[in-house]
N, CA, C and O atoms as CSV, one atom per row, in Angstrom:
chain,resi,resn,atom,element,x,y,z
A,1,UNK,N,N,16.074,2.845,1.591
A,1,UNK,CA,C,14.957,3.474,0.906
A,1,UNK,C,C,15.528,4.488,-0.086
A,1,UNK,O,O,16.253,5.334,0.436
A,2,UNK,N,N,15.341,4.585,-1.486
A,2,UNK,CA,C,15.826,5.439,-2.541
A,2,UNK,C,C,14.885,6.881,-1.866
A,2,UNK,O,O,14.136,6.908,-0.891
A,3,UNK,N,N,15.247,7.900,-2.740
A,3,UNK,CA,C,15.162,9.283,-2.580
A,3,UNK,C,C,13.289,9.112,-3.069
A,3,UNK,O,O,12.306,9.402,-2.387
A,4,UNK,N,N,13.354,8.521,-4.529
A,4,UNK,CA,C,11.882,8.116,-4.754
A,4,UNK,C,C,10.806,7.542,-4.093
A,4,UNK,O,O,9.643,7.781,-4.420
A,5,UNK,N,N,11.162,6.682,-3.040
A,5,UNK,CA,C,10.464,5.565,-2.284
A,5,UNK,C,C,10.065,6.972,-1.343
A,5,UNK,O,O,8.979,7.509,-1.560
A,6,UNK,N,N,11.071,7.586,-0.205
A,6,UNK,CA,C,10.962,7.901,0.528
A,6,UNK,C,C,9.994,9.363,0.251
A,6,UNK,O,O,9.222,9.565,1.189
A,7,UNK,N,N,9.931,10.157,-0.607
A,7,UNK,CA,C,8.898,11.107,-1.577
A,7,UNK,C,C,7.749,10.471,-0.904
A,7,UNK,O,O,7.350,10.827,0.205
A,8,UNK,N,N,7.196,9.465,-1.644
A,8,UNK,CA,C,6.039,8.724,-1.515
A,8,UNK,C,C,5.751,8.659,0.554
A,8,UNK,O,O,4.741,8.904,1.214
A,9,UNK,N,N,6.876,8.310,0.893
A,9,UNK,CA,C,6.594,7.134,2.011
A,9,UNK,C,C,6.787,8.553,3.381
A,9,UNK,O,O,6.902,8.273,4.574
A,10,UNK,N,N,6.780,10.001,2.845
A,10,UNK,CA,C,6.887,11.053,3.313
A,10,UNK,C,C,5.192,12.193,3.464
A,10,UNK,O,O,4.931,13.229,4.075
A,11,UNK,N,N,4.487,11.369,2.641
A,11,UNK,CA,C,2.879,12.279,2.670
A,11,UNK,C,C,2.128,11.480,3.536
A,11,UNK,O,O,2.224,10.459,4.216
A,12,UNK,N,N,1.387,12.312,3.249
A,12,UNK,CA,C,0.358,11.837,4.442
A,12,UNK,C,C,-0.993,11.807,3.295
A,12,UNK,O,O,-1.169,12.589,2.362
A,13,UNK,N,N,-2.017,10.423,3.782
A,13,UNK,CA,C,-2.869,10.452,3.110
A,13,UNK,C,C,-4.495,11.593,3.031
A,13,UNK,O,O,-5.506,11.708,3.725
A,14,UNK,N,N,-4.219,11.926,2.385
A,14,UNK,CA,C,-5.738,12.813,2.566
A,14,UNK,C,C,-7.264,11.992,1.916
A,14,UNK,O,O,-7.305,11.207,0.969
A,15,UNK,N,N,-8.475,12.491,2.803
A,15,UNK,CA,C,-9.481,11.708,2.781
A,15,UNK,C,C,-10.205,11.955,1.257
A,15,UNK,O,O,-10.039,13.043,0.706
A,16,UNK,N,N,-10.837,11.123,0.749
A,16,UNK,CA,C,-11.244,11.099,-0.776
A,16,UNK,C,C,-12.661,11.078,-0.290
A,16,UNK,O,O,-12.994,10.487,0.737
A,17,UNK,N,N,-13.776,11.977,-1.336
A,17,UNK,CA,C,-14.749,11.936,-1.379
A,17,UNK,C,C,-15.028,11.326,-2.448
A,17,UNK,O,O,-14.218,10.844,-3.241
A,18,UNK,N,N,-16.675,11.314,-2.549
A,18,UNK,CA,C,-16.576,10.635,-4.075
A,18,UNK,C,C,-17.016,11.149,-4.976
A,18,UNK,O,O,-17.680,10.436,-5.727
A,19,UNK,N,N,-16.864,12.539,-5.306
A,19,UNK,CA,C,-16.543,13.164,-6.160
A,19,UNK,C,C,-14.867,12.846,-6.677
A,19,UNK,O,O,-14.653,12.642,-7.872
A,20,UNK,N,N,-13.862,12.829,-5.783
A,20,UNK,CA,C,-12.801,12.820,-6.563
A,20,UNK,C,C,-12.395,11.813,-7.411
A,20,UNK,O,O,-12.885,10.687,-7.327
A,21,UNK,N,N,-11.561,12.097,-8.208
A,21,UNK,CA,C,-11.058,11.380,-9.426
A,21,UNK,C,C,-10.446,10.200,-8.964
A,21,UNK,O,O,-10.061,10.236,-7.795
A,22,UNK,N,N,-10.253,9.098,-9.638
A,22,UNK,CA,C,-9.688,7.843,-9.318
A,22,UNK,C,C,-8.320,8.350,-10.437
A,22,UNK,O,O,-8.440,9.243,-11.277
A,23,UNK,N,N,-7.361,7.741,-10.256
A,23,UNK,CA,C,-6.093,7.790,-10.687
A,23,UNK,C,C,-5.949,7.440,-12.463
A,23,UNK,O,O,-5.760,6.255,-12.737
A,24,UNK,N,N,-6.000,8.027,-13.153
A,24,UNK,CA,C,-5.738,7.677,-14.349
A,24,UNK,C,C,-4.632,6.682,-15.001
A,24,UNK,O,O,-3.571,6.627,-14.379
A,25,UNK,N,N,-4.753,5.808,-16.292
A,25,UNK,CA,C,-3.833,4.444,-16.180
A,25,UNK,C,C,-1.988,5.124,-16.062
A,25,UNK,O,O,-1.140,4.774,-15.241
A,26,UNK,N,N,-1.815,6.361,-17.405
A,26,UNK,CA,C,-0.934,7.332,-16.973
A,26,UNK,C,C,-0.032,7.784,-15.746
A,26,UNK,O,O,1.189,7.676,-15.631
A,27,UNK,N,N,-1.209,8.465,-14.620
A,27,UNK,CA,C,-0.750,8.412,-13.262
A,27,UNK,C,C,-0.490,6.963,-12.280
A,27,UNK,O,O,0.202,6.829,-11.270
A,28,UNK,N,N,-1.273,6.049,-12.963
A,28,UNK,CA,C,-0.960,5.082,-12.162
A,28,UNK,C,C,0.507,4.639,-12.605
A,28,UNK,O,O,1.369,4.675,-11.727
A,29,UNK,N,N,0.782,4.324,-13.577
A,29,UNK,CA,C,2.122,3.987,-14.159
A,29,UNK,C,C,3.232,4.772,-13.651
A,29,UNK,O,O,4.174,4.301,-13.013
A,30,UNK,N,N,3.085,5.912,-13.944
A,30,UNK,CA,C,4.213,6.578,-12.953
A,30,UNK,C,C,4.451,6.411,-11.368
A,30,UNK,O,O,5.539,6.402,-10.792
A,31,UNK,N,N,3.341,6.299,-10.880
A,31,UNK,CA,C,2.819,6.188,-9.496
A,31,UNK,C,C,4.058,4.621,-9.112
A,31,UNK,O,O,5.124,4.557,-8.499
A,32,UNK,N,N,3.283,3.667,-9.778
A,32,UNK,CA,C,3.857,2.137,-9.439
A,32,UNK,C,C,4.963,2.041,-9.519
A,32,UNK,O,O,5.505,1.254,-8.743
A,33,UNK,N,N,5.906,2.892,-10.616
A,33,UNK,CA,C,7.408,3.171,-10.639
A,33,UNK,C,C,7.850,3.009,-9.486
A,33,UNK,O,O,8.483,1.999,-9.181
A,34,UNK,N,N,7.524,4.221,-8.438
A,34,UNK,CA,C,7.846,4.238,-7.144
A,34,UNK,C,C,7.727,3.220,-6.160
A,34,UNK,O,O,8.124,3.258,-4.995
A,35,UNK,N,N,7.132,2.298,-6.763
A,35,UNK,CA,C,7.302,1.260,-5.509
A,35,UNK,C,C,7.116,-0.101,-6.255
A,35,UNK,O,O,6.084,-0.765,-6.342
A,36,UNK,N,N,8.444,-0.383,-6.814
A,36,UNK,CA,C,8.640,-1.180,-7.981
A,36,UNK,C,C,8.309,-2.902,-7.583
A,36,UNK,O,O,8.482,-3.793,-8.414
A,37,UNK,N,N,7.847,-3.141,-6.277
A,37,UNK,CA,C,7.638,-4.606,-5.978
A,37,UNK,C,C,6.466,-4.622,-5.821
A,37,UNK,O,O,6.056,-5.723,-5.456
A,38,UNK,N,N,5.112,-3.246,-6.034
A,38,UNK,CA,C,3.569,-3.625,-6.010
A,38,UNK,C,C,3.506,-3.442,-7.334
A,38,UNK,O,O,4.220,-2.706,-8.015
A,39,UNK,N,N,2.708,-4.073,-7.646
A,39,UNK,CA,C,1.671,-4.277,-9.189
A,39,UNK,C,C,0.400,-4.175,-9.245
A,39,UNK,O,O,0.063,-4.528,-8.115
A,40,UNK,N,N,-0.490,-3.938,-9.787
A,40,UNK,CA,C,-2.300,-3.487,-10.275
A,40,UNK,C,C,-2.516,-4.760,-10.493
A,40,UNK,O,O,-1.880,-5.360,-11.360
A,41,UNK,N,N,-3.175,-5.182,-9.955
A,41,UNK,CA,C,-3.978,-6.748,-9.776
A,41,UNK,C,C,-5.226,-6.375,-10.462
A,41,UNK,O,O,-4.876,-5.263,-10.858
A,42,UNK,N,N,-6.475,-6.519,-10.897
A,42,UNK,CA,C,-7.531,-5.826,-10.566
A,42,UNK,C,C,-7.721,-5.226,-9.861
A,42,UNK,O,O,-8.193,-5.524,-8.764
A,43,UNK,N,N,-7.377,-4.024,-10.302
A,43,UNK,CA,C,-7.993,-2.723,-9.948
A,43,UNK,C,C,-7.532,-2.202,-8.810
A,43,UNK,O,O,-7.902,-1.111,-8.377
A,44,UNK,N,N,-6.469,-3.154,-8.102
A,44,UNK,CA,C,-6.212,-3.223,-7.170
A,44,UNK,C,C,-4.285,-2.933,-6.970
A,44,UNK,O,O,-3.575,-3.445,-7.835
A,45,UNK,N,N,-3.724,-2.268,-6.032
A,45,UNK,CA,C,-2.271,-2.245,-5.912
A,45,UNK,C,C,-2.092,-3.417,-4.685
A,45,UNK,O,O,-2.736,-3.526,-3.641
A,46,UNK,N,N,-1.084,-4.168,-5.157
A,46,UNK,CA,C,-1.251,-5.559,-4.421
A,46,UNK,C,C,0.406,-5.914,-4.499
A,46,UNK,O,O,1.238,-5.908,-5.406
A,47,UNK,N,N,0.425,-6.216,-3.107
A,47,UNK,CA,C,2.253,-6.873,-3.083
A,47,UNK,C,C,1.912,-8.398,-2.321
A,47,UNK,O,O,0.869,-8.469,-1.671
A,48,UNK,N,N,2.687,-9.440,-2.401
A,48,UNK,CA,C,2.643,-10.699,-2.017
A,48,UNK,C,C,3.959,-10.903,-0.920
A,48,UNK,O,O,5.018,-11.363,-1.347
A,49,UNK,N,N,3.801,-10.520,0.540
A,49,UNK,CA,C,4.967,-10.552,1.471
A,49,UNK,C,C,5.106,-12.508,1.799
A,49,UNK,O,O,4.200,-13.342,1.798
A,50,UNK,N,N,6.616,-12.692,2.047
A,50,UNK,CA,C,6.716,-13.867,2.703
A,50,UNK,C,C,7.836,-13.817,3.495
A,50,UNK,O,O,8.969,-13.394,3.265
A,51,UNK,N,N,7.178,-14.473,4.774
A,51,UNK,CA,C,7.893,-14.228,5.991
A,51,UNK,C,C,8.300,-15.525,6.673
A,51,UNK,O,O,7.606,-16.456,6.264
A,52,UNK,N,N,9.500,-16.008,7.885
A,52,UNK,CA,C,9.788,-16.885,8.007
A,52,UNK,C,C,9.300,-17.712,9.058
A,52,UNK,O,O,9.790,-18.734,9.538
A,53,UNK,N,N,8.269,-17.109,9.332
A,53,UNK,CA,C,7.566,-17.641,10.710
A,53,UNK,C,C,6.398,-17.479,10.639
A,53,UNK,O,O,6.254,-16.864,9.582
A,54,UNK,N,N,5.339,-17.644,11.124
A,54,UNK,CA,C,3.622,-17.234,11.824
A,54,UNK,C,C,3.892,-15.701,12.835
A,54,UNK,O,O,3.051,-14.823,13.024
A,55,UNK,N,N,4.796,-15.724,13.176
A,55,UNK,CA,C,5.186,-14.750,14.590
A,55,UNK,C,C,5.939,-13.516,13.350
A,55,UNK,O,O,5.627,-12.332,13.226
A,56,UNK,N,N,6.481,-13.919,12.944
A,56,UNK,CA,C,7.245,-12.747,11.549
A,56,UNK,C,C,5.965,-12.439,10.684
A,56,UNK,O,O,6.183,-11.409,10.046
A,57,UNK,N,N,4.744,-12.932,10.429
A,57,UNK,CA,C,3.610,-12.627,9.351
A,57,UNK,C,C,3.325,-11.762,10.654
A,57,UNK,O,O,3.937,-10.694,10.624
A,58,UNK,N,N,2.701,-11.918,11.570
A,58,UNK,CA,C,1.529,-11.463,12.362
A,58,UNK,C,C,2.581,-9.963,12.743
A,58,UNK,O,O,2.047,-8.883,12.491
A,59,UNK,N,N,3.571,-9.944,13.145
A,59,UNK,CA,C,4.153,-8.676,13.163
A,59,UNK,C,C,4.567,-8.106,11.811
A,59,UNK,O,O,5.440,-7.244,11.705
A,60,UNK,N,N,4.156,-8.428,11.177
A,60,UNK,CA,C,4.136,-7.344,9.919
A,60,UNK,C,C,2.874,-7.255,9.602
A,60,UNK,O,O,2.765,-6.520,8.620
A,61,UNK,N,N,1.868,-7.651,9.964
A,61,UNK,CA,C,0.244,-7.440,9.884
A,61,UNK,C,C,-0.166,-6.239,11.085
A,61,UNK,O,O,-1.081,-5.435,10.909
A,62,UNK,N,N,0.741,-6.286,12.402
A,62,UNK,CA,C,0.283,-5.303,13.139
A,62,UNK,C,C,0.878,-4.036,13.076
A,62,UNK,O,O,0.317,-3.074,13.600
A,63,UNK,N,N,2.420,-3.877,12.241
A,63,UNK,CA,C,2.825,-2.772,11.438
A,63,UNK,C,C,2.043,-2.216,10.356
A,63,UNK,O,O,1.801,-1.016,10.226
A,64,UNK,N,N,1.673,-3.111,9.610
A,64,UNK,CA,C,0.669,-2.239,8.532
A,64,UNK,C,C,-0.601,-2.071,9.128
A,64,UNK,O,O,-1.358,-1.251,8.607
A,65,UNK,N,N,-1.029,-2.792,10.274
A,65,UNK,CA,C,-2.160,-2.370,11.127
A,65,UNK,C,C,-1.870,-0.815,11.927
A,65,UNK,O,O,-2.574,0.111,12.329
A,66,UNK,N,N,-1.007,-1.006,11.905
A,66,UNK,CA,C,-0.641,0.930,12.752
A,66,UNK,C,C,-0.621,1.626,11.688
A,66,UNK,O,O,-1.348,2.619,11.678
A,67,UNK,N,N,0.184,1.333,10.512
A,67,UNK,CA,C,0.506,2.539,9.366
A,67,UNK,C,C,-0.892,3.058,9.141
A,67,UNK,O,O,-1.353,4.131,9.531
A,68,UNK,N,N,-1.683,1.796,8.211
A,68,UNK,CA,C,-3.508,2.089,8.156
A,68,UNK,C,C,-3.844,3.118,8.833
A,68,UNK,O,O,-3.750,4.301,8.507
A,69,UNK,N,N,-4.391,2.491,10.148
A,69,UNK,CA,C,-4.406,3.345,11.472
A,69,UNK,C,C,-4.104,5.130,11.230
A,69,UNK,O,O,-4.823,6.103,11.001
A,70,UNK,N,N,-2.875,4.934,11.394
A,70,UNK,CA,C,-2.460,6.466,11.387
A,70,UNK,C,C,-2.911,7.232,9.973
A,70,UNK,O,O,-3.361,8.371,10.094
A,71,UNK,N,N,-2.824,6.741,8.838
A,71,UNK,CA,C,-3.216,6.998,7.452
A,71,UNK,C,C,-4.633,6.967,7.308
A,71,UNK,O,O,-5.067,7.439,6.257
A,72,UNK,N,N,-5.444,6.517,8.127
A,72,UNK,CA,C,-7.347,5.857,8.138
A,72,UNK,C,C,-7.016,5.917,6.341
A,72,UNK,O,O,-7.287,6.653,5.392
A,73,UNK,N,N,-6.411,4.891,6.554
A,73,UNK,CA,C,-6.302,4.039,5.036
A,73,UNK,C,C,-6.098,2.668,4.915
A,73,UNK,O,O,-4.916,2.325,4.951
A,74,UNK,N,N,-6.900,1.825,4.787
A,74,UNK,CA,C,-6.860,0.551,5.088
A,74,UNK,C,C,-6.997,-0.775,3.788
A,74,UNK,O,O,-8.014,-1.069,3.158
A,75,UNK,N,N,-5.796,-1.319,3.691
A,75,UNK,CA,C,-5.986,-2.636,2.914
A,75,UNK,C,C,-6.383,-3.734,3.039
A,75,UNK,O,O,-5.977,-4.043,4.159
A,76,UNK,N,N,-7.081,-4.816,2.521
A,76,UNK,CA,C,-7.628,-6.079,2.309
A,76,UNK,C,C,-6.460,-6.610,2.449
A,76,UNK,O,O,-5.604,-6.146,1.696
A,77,UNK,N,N,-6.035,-7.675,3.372
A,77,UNK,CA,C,-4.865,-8.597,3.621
A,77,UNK,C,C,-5.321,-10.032,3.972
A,77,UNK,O,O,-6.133,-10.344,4.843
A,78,UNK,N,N,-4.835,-10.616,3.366
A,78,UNK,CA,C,-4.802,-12.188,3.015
A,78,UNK,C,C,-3.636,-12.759,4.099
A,78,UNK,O,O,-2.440,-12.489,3.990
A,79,UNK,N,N,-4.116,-13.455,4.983
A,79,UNK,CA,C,-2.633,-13.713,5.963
A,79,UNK,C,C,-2.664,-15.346,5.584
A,79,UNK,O,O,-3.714,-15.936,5.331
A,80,UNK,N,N,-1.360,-15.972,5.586
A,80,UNK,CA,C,-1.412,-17.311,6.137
A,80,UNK,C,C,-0.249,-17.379,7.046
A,80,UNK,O,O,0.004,-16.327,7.635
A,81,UNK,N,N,0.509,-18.394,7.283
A,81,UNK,CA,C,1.465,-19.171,8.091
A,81,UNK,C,C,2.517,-18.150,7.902
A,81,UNK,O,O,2.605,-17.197,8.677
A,82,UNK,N,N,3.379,-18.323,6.827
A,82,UNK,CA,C,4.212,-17.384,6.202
A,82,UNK,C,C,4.046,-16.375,5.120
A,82,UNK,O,O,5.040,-16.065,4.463
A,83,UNK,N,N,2.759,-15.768,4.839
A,83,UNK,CA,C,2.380,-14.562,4.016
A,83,UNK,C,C,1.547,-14.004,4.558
A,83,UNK,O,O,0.864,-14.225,5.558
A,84,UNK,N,N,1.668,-12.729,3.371
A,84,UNK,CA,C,0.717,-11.786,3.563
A,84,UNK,C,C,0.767,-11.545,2.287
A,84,UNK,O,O,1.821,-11.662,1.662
A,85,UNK,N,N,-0.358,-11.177,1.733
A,85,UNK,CA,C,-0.764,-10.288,0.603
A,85,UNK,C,C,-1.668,-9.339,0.845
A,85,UNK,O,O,-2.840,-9.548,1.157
A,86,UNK,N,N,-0.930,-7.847,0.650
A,86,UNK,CA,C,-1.626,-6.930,0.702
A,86,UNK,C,C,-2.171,-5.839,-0.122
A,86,UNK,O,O,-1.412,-4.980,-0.570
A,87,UNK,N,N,-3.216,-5.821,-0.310
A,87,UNK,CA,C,-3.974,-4.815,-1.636
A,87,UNK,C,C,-4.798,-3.818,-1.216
A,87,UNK,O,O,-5.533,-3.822,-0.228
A,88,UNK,N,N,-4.609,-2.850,-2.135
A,88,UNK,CA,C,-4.914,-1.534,-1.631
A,88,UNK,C,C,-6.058,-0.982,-2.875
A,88,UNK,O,O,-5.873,-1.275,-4.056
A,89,UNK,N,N,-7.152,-0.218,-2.456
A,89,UNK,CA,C,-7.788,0.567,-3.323
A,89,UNK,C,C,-8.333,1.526,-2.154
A,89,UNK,O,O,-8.136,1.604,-0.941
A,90,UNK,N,N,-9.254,2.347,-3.271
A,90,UNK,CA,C,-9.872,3.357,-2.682
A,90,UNK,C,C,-11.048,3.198,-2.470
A,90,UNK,O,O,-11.634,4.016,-3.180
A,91,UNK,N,N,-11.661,2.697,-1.980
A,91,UNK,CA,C,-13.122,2.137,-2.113
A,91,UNK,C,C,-14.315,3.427,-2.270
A,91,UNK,O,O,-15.379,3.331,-2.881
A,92,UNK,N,N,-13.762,4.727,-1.481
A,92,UNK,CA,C,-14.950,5.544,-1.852
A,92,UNK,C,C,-15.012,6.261,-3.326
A,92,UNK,O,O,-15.965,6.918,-3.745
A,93,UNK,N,N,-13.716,5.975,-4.061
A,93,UNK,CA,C,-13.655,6.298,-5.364
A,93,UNK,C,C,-14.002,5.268,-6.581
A,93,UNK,O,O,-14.252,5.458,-7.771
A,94,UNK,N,N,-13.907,4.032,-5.733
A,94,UNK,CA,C,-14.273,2.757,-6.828
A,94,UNK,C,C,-12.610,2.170,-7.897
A,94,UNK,O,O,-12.640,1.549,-8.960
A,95,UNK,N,N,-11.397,2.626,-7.162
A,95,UNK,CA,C,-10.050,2.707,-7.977
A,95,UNK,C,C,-9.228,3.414,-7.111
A,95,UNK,O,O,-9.654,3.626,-5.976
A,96,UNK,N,N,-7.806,3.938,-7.527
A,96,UNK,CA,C,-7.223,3.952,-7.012
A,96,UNK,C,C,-6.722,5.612,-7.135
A,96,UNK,O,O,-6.938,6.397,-8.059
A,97,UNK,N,N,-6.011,5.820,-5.912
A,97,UNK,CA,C,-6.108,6.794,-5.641
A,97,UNK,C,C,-4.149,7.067,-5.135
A,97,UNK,O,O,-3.282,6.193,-5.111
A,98,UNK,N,N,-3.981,8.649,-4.780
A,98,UNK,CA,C,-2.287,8.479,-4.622
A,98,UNK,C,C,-2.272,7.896,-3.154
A,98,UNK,O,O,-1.217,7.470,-2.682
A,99,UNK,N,N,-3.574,7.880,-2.360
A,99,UNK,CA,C,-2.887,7.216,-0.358
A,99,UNK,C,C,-2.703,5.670,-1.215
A,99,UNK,O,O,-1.787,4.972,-0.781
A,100,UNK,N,N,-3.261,5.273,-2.031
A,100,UNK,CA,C,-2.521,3.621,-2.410
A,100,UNK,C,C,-1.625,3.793,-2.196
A,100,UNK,O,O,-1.378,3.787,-0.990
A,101,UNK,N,N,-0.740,4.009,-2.927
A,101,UNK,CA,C,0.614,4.223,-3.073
A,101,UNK,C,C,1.669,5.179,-2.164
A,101,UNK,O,O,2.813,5.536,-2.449
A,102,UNK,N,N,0.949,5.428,-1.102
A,102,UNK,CA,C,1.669,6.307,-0.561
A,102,UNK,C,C,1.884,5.703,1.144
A,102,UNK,O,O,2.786,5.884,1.961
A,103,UNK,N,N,0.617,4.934,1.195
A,103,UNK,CA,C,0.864,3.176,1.704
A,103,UNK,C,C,1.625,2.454,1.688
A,103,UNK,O,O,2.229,1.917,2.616
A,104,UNK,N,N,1.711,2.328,0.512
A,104,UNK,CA,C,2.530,0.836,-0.067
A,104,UNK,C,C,3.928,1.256,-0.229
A,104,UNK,O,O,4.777,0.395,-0.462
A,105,UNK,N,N,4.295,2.656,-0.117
A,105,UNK,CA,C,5.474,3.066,0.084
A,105,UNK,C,C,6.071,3.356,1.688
A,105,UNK,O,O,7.243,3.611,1.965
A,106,UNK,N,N,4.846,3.234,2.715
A,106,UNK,CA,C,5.410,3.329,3.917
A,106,UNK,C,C,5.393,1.792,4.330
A,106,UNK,O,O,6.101,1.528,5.302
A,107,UNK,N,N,4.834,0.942,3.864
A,107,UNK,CA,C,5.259,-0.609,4.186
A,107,UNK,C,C,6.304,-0.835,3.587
A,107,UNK,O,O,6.837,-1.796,4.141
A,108,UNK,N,N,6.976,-0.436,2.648
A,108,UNK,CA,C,8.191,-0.650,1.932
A,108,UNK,C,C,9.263,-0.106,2.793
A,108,UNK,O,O,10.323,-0.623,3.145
A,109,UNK,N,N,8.795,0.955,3.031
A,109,UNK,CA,C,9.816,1.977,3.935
A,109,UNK,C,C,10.139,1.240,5.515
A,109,UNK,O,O,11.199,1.215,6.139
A,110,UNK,N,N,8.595,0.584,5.927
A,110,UNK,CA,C,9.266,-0.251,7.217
A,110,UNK,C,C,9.962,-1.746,7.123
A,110,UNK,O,O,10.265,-2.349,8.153
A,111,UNK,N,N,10.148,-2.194,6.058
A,111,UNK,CA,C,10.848,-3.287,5.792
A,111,UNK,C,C,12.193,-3.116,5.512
A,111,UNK,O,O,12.902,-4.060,5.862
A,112,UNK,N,N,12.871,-1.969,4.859
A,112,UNK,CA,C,13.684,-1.663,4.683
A,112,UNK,C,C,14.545,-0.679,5.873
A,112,UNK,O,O,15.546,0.023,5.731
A,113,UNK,N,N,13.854,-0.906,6.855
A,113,UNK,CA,C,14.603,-0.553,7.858
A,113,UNK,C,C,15.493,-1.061,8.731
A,113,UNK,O,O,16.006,-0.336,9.583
């Protein structure tokens, strides 16, 4: 994990009302730097995992099922046989917010372990 990744993959998410701001294209760009294998899908921060088994997907579905969990930050995941695709927004903001990315830097952070 770089010094950058681990920044990110070191906060803790705080809860968004919906008053707060959704992430500007600016902040998002810098933001995605940090976790250089997700990309903005619509509207969305989205990585495409592939794994070598059904038993290797489903345990990396119940790791990002704990991270969520502990973060009460939760992504839309697409499972099959050998993937996962996982995408992140903020839903009470309507966009994206820094727990995206601060997510998608602690799933990075447990793969690279």
């Amino acid at each position: 994990m770089t010094m950058v990744e681990s920044d990110l993959a070191g906060k803790k998410c705080t809860a968004c009302a919906a008053q707060t701001s959704r992430l500007s294209d600016p902040q998002i760009q810098r933001l995605v730097e940090k976790v250089p294998a997700w990309h903005v899908q619509e509207g969305q921060l989205t990585r495409a995992f592939k794994f070598k088994n059904y038993y290797e997907t489903l345990a990396f579905v119940n790791a990002t099922a704990w991270i969520s969990h502990r973060e009460d930050h939760h992504p839309d995941l697409a499972v099959g046989y050998n993937t996962c695709t996982v995408r992140y927004s903020t839903h009470a903001i309507g966009g994206l917010s820094e727990n995206d990315f601060i997510c998608a830097a602690k799933i990075d952070a447990l793969l690279n372990m």
